[in-house]
GUDREN-17446 format. One record per residue (C-alpha): residue in one letter; chain; x, y, z; residue number from 1. Coordinates in steps of 0.25 Angstrom, whole numbers. Layout:
BEGIN
[rec "a", "A", [X, Y, Z], NUM]
...
END
This chain:
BEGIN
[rec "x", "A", [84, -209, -98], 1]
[rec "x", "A", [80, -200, -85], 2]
[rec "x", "A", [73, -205, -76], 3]
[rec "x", "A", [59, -197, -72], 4]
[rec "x", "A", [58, -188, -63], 5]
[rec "x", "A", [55, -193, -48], 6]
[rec "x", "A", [41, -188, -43], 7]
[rec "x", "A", [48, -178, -33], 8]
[rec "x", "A", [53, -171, -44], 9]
[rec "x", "A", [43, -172, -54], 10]
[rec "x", "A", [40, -157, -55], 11]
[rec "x", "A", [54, -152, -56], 12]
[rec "x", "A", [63, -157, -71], 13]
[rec "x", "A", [75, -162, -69], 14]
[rec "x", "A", [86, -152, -68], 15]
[rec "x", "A", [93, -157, -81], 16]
[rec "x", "A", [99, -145, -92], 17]
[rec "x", "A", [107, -145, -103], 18]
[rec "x", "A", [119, -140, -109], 19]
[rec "x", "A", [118, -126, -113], 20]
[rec "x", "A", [121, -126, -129], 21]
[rec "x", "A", [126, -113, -137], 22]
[rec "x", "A", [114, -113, -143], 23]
[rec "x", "A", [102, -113, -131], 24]
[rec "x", "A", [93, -101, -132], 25]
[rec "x", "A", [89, -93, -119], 26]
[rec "x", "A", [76, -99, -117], 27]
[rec "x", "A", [84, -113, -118], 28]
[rec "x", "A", [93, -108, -108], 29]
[rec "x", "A", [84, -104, -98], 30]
[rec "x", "A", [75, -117, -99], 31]
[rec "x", "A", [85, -127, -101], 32]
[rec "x", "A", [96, -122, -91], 33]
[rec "x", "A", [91, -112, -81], 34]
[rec "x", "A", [86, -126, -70], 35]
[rec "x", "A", [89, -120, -56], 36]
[rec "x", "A", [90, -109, -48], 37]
[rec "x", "A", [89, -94, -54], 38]
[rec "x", "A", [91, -100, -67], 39]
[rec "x", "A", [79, -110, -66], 40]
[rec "x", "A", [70, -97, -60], 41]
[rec "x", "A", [74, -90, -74], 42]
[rec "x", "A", [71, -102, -82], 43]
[rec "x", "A", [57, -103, -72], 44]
[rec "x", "A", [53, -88, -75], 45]
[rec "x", "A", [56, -89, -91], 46]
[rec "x", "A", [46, -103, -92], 47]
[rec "x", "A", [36, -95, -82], 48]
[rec "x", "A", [38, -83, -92], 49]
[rec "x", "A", [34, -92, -104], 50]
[rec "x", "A", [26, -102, -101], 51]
[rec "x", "A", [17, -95, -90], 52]
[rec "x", "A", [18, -79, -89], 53]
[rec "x", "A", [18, -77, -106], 54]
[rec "x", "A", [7, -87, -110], 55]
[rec "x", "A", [-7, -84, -111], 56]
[rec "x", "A", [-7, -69, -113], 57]
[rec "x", "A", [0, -67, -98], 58]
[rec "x", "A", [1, -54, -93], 59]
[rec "x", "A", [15, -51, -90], 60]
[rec "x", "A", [23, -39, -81], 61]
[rec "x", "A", [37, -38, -80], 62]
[rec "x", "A", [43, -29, -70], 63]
[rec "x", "A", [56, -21, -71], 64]
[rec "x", "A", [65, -17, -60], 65]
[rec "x", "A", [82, -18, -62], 66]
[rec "x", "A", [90, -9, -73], 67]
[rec "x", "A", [86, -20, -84], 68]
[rec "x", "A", [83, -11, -96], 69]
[rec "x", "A", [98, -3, -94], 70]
[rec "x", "A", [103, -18, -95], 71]
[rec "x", "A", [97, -17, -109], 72]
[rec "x", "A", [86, -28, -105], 73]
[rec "x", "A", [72, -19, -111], 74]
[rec "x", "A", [78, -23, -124], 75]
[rec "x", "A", [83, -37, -122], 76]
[rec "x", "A", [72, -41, -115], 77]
[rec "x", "A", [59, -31, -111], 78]
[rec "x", "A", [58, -26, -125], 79]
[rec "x", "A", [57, -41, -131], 80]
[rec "x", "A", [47, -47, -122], 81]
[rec "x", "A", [38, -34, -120], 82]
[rec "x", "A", [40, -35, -136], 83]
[rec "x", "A", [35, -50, -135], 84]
[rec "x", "A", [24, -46, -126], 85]
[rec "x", "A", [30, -55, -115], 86]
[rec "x", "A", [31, -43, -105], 87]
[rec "x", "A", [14, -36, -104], 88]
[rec "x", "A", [18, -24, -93], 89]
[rec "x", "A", [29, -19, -86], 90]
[rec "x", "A", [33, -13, -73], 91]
[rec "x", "A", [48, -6, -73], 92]
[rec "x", "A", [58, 2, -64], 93]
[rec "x", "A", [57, 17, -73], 94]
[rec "x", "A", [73, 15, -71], 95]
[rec "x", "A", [71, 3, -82], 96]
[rec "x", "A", [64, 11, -91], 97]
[rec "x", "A", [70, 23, -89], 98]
[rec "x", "A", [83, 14, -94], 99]
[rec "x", "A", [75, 10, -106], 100]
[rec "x", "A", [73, 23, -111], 101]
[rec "x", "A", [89, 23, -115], 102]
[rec "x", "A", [86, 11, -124], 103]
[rec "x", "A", [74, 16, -129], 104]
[rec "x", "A", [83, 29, -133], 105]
[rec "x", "A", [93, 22, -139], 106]
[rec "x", "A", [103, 26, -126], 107]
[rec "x", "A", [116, 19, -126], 108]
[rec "x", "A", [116, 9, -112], 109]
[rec "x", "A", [131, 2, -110], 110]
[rec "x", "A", [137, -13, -105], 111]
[rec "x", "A", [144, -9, -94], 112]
[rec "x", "A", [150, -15, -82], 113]
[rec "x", "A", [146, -11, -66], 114]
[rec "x", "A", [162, -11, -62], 115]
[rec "x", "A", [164, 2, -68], 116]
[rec "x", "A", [167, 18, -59], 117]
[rec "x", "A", [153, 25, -56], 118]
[rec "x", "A", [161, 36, -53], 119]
[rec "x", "A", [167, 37, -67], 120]
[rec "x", "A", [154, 33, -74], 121]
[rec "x", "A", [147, 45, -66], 122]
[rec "x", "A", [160, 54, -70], 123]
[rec "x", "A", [156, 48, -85], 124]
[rec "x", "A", [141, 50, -87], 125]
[rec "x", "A", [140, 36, -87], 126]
[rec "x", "A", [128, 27, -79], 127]
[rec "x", "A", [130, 15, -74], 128]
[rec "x", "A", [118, 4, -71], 129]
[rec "x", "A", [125, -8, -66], 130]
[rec "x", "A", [133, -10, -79], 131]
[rec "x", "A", [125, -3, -90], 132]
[rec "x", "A", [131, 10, -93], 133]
[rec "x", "A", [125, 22, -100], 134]
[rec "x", "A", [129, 37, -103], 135]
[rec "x", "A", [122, 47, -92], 136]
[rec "x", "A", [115, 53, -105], 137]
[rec "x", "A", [108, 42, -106], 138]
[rec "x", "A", [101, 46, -92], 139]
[rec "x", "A", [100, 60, -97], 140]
[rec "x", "A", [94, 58, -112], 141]
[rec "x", "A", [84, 47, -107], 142]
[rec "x", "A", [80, 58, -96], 143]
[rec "x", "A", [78, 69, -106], 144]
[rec "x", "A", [69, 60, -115], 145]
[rec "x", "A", [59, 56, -104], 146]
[rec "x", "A", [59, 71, -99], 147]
[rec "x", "A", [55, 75, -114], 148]
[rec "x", "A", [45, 63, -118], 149]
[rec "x", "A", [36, 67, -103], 150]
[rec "x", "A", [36, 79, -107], 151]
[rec "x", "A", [24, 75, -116], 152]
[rec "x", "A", [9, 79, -115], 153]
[rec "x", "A", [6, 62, -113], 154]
[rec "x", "A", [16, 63, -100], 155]
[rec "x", "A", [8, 76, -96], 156]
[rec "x", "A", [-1, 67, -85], 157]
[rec "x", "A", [0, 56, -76], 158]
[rec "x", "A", [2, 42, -80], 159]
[rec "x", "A", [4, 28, -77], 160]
[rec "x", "A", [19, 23, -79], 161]
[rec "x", "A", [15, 15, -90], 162]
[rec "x", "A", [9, 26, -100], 163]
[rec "x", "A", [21, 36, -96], 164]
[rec "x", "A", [30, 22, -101], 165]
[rec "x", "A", [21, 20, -111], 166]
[rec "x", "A", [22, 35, -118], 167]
[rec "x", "A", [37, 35, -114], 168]
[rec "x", "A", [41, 22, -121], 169]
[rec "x", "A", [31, 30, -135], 170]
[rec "x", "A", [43, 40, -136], 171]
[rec "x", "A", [53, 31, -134], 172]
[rec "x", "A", [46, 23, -143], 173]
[rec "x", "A", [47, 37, -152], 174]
[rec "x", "A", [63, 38, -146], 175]
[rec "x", "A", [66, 25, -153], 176]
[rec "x", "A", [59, 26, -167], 177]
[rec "x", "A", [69, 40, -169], 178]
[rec "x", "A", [80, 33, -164], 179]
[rec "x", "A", [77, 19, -172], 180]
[rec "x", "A", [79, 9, -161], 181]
[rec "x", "A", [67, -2, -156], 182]
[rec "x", "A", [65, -11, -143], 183]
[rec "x", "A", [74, -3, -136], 184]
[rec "x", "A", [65, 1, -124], 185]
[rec "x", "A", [55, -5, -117], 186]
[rec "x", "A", [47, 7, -115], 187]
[rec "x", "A", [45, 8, -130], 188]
[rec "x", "A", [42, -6, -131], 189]
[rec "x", "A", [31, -6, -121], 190]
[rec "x", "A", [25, 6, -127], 191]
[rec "x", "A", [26, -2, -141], 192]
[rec "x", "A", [21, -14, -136], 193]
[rec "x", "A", [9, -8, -124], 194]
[rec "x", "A", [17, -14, -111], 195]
[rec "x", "A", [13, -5, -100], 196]
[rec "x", "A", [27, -2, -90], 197]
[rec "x", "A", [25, 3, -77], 198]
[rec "x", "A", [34, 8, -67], 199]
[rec "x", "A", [33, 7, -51], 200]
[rec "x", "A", [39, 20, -47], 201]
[rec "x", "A", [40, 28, -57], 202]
[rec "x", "A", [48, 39, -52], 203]
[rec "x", "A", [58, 30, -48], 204]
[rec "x", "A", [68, 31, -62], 205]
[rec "x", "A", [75, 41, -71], 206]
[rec "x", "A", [59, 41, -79], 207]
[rec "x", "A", [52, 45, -66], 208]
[rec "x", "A", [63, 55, -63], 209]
[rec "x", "A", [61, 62, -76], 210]
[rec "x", "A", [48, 63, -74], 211]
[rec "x", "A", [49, 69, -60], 212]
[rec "x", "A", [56, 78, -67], 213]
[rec "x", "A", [46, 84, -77], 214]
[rec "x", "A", [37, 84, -67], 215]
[rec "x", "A", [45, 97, -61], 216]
[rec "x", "A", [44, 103, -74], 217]
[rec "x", "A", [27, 101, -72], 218]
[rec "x", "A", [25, 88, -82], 219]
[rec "x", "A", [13, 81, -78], 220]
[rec "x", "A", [17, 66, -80], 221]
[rec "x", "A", [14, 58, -66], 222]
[rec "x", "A", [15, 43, -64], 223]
[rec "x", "A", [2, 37, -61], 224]
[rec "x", "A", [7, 25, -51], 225]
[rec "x", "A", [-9, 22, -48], 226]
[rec "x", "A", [-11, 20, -63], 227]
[rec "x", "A", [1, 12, -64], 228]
[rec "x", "A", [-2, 2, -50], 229]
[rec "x", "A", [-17, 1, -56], 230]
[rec "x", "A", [-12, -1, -71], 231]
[rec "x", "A", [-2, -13, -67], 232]
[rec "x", "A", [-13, -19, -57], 233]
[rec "x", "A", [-22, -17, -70], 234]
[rec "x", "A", [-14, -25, -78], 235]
[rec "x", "A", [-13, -36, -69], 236]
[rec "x", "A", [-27, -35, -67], 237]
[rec "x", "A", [-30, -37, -83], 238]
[rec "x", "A", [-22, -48, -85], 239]
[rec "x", "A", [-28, -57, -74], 240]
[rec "x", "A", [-42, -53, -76], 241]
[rec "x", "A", [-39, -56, -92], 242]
[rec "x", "A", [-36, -71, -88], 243]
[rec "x", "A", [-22, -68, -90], 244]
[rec "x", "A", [-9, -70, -81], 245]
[rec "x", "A", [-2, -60, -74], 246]
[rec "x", "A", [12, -61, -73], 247]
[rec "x", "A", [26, -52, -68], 248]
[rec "x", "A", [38, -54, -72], 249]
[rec "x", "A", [50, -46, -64], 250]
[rec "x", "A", [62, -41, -66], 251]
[rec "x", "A", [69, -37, -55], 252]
[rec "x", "A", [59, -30, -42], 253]
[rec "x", "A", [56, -19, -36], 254]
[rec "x", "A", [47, -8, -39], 255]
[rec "x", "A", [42, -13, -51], 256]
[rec "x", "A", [39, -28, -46], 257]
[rec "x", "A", [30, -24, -35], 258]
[rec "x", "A", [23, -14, -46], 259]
[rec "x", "A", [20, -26, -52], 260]
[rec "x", "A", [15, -36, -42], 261]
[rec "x", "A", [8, -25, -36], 262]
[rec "x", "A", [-2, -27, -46], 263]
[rec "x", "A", [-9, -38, -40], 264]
[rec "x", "A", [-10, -33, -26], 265]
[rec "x", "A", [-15, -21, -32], 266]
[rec "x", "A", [-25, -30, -40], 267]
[rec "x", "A", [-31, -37, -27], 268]
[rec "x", "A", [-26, -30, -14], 269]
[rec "x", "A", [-31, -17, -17], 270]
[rec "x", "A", [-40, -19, -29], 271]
[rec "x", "A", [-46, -28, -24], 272]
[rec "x", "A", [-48, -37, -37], 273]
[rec "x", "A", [-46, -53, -33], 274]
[rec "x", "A", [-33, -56, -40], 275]
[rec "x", "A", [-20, -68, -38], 276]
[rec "x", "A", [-8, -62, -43], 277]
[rec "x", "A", [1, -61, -52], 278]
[rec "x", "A", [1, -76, -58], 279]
[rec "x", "A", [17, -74, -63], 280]
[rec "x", "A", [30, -70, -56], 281]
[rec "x", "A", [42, -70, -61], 282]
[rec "x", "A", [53, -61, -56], 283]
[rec "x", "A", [68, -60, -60], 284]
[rec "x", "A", [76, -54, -48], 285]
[rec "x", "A", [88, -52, -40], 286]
[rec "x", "A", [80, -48, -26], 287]
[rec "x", "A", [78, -57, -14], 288]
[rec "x", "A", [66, -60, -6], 289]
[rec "x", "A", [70, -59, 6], 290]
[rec "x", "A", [75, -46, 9], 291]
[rec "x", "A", [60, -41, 6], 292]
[rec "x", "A", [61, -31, -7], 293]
[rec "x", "A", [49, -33, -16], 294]
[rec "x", "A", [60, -37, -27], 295]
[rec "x", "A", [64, -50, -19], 296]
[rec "x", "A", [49, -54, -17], 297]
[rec "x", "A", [46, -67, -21], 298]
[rec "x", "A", [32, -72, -28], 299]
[rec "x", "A", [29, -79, -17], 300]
[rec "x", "A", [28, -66, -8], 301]
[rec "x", "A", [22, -59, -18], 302]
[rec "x", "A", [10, -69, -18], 303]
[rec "x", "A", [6, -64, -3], 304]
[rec "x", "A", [5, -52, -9], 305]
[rec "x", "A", [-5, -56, -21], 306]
[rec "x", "A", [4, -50, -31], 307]
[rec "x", "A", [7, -66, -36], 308]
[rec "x", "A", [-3, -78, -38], 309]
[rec "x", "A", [-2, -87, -27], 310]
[rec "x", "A", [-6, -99, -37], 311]
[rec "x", "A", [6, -94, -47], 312]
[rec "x", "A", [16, -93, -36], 313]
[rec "x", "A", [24, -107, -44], 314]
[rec "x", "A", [23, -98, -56], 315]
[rec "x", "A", [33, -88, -51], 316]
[rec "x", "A", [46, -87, -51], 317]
[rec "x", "A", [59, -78, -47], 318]
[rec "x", "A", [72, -78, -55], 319]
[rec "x", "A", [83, -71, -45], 320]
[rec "x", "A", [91, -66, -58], 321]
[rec "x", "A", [96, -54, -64], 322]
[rec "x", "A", [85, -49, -73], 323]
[rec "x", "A", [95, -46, -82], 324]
[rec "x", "A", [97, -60, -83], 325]
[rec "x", "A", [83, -65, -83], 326]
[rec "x", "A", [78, -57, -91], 327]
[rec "x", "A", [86, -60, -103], 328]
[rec "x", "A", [83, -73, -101], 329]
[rec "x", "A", [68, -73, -101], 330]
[rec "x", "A", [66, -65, -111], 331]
[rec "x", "A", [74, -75, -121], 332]
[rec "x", "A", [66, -86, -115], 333]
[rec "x", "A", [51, -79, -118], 334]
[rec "x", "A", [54, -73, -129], 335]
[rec "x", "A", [60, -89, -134], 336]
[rec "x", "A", [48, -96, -126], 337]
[rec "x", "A", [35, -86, -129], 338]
[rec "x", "A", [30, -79, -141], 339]
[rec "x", "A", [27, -66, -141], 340]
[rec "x", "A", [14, -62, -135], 341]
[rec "x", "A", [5, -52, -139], 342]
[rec "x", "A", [8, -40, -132], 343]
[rec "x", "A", [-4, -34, -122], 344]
[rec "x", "A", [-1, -20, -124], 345]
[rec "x", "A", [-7, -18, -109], 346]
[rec "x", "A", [-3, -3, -108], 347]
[rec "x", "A", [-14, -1, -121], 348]
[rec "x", "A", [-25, -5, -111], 349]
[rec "x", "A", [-19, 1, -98], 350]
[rec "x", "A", [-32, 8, -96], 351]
[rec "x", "A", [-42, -2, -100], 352]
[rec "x", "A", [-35, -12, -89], 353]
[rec "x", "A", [-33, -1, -79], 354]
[rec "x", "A", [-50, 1, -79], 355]
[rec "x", "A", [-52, -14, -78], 356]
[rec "x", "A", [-44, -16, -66], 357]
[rec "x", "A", [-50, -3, -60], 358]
[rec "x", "A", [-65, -8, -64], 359]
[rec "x", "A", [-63, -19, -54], 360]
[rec "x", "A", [-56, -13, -43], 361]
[rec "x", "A", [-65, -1, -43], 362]
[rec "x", "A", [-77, -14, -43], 363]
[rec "x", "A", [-71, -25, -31], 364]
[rec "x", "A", [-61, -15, -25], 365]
[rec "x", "A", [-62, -6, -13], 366]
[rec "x", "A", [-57, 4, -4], 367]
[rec "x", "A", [-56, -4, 9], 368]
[rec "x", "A", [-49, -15, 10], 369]
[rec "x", "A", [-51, -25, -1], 370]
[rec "x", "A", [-58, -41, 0], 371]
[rec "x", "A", [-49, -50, -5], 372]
[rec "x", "A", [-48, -64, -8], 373]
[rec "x", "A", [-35, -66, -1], 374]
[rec "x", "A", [-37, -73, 12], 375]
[rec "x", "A", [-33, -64, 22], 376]
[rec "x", "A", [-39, -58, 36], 377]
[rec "x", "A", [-49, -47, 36], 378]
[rec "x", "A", [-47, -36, 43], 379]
[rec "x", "A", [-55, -22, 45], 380]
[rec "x", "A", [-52, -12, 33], 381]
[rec "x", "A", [-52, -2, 44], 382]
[rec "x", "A", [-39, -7, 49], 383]
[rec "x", "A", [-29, 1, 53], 384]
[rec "x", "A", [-37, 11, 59], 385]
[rec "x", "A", [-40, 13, 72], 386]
[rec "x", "A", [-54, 21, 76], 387]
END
């Protein structure tokens, strides 16, 4: 028989595994045998998934950043937890949408390896990301159909990136009906299921570019980025001021983590509108802190800036991991652990939580420099210029 724990070590369990059988499932796995290092971060984010982020009705965002749905993962793992109401909005590099258009059109994407002769793949027609390989006509025919669907009289007008991925994933939606194929994008499903997907930069991917394009032959379709930074604040907004949590799950970095984050500062630096933070971080990445980059920033620094809440700081965690690896992973462990939630359809009352958020900046916020209930020194409101 084991003797207790000493009280020094009371808060920690002993480091004591088993032996990993034919048989253990995924969620197992991870609970069982990831103890240390990277792997206990993993088996920290999936129990922080489960048992804290996912109950109660919380309010999750997931950013996208890394060529993950080339890899294949919007149908291994995005399309199964949106599916299963695990994942409430989305922010996403167009390039990772862009890719899921060839899924969603039934385009043939190959295994590959990376040792192979660029030189002979360009001679080839054939396009390398990392090791998944795919016919140049792929680029071409996906191309050719986002050209033809904006041609539209609904693209004829500025919009927020979520309504134009909203009405692009309906004719994919369309696409996949004549072609008889299901949950093969993730545009199509967030227009099935009502999760609204955002994208930082918009013209910074092959979908932007098109766009770009028609715009030379006179169409009218604009990106709205002050709809979409007001939207997303919106939606962070709601689900705190609904009694709900507000968490962010990332994949990767970049643009579309700061996209995220930005949210709350948006909320209570320029709003105005008296607000903690996000109350869960979880990130999976390969970036390092201390070379400065956004994708590298830790929770910790990200409480300074009042995107986290100070008082959930423990609740946080970062896996340095492949997301290609993570993800898997997690999504094997929620979708074992947690049962389908019901889906919040937040894109249906995009308006309706845009107005609300508005009502009270509009009532508590102002022009001049705004009262905050962060300690911090005053200062004139006139600073900066010199009479």
């Amino acid at each position: 028989m084991s003797k207790p724990p000493s009280k020094k070590f009371a808060a920690y369990p002993r480091l004591n595994p088993f032996g990993i059988g034919k048989n253990i499932s995924a969620a197992d796995l991870i609970d069982q045998s990831m103890l240390a290092y990277n792997g206990g971060r993993l088996r920290e984010a999936a129990q922080l998934l489960t048992r804290k982020m996912l109950p109660d009705d919380g309010y999750i965002g997931m950013s996208l950043t890394g060529a993950l749905t080339p890899a294949g993962l919007g149908k291994s793992c995005l399309i199964p937890l949106m599916k299963a109401g695990f994942i409430d909005w989305i922010v996403s590099t167009g390039a990772n949408l862009y890719h899921d258009l060839h899924f969603g059109l039934d385009m043939q994407l190959h295994s590959g390896t990376p040792f192979l002769d660029d030189v002979a793949l360009h001679r080839d027609g054939v396009i390398r990301i990392y090791d998944v390989l795919f016919d140049y006509n792929v680029l071409l025919d996906t191309d050719a159909f986002v050209r033809e669907v904006i041609q539209g009289p609904e693209f004829q007008r500025p919009m927020g990136t979520d309504e134009f991925h909203y009405l692009l994933g309906k004719y994919v939606v369309a696409r996949q009906k004549t072609l008889g194929i299901k949950d093969s994008s993730v545009l199509a499903t967030a227009y099935s299921c009502g999760i609204p997907i955002f994208t930082s930069s918009p013209g910074d991917s092959s979908i932007g570019m098109n766009v770009a394009a028609m715009a030379l032959r006179d169409s009218k379709l604009m990106f709205d980025v002050n709809r979409d930074v007001n939207q997303t604040a919106a939606i962070v907004y709601h689900a705190k001021s609904t009694g709900h949590t507000s968490s962010v799950f990332i994949l990767g970095g970049g643009s579309p983590k700061n996209f995220m984050l930005q949210t709350e500062p948006q909320i209570q630096e320029v709003m105005g509108i008296q607000e903690k933070g996000h109350d869960y971080f979880l990130q999976c990445t390969d970036a390092r802190p201390d070379t400065g980059g956004l994708s590298g920033a830790t929770p910790a620094e990200a409480v300074s800036w009042g995107k986290v809440d100070p008082d959930k700081l423990p609740d946080s965690v970062v896996c340095y991991t492949d997301s290609t690896i993570a993800l898997p992973l997690l999504t094997a462990y929620m979708t074992a652990r947690v049962k389908p939630r019901k889906l919040k359809r937040l894109y249906d009352q995009r308006d309706v939580i845009l107005d609300r958020v508005k009502a009270r900046y509009l009532a508590t916020g102002t022009v001049a420099k705004v009262v905050t209930s962060r300690k911090i020194a005053k200062r004139a409101s006139s600073v900066g210029l010199k009479g």
